[in-house]
C-alpha positions as CSV (number, residue, x, y, z in Angstrom):
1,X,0.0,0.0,0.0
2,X,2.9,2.6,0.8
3,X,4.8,1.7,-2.0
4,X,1.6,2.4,-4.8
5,X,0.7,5.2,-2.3
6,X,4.5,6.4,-3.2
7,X,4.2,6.0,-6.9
8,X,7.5,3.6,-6.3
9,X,7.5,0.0,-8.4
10,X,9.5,-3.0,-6.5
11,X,12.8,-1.9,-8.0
12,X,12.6,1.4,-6.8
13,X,11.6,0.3,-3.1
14,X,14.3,-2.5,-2.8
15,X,17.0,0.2,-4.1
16,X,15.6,2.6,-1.7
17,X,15.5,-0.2,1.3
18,X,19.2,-2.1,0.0
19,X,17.3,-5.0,-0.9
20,X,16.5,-6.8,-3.9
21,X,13.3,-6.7,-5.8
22,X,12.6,-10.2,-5.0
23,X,12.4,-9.7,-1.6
24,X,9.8,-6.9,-2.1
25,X,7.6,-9.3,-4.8
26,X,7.9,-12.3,-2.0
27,X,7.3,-9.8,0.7
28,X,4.0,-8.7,-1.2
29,X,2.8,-11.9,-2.5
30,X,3.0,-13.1,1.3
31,X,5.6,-16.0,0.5
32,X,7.8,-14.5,2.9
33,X,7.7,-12.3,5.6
34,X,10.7,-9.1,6.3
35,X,12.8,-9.7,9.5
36,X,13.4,-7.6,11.7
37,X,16.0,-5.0,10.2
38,X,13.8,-5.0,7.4
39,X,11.2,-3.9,9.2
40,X,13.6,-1.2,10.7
41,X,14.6,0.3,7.1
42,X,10.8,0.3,5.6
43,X,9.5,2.3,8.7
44,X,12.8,4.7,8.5
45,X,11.9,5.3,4.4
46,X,8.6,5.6,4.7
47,X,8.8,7.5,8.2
48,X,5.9,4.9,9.8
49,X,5.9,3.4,13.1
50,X,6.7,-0.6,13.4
51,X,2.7,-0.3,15.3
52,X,1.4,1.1,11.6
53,X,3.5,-1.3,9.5
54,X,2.2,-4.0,11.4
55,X,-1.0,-2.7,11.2
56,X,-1.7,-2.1,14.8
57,X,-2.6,1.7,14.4
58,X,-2.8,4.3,11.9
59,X,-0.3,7.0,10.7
């Protein structure tokens, strides 16, 4: 959802985040889940709390 909010495609994001794109296309797809320092980087680039990205809370 951040990522279309963002205009970004997976490429862009896994740059942006130091990962590949095929993280971000498992990640999406559900086949995998991010670990923890994951987590850390997409909250830091999209300036969200770990609560939001989780979906425990809004904004």
């Amino acid at each position: 959802m951040l990522r279309l909010e963002r205009g970004l495609n997976q490429t862009q994001l896994a740059d942006g985040l130091q990962t590949t794109q095929r993280k971000i296309s498992y990640w999406e797809m559900g086949k995998t889940e991010p670990d923890i320092v994951s987590i850390l980087k997409i909250c830091e680039y999209f300036d969200v709390s770990a609560d939001f990205l989780l979906g425990r809370k809004d904004y």
